[in-house]
C-alpha positions as CSV (number, residue, x, y, z in Angstrom):
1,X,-2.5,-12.7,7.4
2,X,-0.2,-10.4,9.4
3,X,2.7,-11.9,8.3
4,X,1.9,-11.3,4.6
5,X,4.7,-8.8,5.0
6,X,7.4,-9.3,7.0
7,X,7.7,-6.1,9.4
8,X,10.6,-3.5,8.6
9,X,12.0,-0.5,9.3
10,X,12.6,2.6,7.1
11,X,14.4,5.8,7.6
12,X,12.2,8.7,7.4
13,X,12.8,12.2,7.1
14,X,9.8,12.8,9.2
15,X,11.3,11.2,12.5
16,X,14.9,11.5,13.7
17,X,15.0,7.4,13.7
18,X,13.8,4.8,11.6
19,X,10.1,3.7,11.7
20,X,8.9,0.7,12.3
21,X,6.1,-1.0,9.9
22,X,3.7,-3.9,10.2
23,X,1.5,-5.0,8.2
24,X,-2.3,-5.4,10.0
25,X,-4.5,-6.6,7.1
26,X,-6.1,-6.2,3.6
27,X,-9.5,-5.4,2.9
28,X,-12.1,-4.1,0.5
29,X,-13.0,-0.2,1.3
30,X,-15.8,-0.7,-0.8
31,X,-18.0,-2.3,2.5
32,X,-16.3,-0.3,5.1
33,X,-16.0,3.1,3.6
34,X,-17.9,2.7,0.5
35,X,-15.1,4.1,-1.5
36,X,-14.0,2.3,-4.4
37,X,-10.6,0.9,-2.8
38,X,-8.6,-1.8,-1.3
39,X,-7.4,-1.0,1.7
40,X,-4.5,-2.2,2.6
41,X,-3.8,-1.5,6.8
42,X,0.1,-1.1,8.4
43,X,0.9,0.1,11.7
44,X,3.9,2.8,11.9
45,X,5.3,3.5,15.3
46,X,1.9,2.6,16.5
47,X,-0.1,4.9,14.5
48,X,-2.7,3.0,11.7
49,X,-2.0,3.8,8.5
50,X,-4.0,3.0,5.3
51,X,-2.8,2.6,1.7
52,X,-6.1,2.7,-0.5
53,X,-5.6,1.0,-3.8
54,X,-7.7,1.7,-6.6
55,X,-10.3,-0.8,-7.3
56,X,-10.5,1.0,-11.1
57,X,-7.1,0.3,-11.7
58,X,-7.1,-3.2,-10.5
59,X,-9.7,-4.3,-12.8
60,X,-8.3,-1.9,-15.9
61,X,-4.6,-4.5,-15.4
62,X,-7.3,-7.4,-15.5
63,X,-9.9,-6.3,-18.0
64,X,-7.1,-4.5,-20.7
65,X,-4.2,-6.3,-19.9
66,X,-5.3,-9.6,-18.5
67,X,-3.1,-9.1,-15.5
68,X,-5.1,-10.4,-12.3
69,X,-3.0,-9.5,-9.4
70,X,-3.0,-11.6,-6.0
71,X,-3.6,-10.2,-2.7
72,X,0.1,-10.8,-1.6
73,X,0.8,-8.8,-4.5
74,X,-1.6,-6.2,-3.7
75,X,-0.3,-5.8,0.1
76,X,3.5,-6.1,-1.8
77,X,3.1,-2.8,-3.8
78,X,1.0,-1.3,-1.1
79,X,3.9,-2.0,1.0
80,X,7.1,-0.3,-1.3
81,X,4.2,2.5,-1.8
82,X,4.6,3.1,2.3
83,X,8.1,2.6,2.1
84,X,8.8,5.2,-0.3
85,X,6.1,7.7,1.2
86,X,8.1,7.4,4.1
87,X,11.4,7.9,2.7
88,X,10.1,11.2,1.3
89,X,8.9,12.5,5.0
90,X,5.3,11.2,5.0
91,X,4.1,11.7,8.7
92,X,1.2,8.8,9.1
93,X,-0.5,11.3,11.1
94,X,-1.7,12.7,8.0
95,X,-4.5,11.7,5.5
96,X,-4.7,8.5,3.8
97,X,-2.7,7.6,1.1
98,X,-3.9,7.0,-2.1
99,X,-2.5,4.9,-4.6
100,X,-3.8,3.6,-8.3
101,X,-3.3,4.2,-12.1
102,X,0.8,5.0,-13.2
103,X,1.8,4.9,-9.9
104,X,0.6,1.7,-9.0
105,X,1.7,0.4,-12.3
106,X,5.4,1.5,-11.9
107,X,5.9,0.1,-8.8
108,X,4.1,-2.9,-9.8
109,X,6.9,-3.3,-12.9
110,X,9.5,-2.9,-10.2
111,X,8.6,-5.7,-8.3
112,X,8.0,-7.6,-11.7
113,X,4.7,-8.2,-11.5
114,X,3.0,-6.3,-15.1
């Protein structure tokens, strides 16, 4: 599954070049971390960063809305979430990032998928 997302770089105002970012794997934070995620793993310049999608708004797009995502769609928006955290000056050395409810819906609609 690494190539789920093709690796790319972004320009971040957190380092004086552009990053690069690879996608590692997808999986639920519920039996690793007993959070209430998915966890969605890339590697940026090395470092391991996570982008934990709400379990609670995945199922509210199923249950409400009847919108079941896939995992490529998942790992997709997990991915632009990166992208744009990066853009912004996230440093991955920092915590987690978290991502569910409007925020996760809007970038969802971007890439067409609610």
């Amino acid at each position: 599954m690494s190539h789920v997302v093709a690796p790319f770089e972004v320009a971040s105002k957190a380092f004086a070049q552009p990053v690069g970012v690879r996608f590692v794997q997808l999986m639920p934070g519920i039996a690793t971390r007993h959070s209430d995620t998915m966890d969605v793993f890339f590697f940026v310049e090395g470092q391991k960063v996570n982008v934990a999608v709400s379990c609670a708004t995945l199922t509210e797009l199923r249950e409400r809305e009847g919108k079941d995502l896939t995992d490529q769609q998942i790992v997709n928006v997990a991915a632009l979430h990166l992208r744009r955290t990066l853009e912004q000056g996230y440093d991955p050395t920092e915590a987690e990032l978290f991502l569910g409810g409007k925020q996760f819906r809007e970038l969802a609609q971007e890439l067409v998928y609610l």
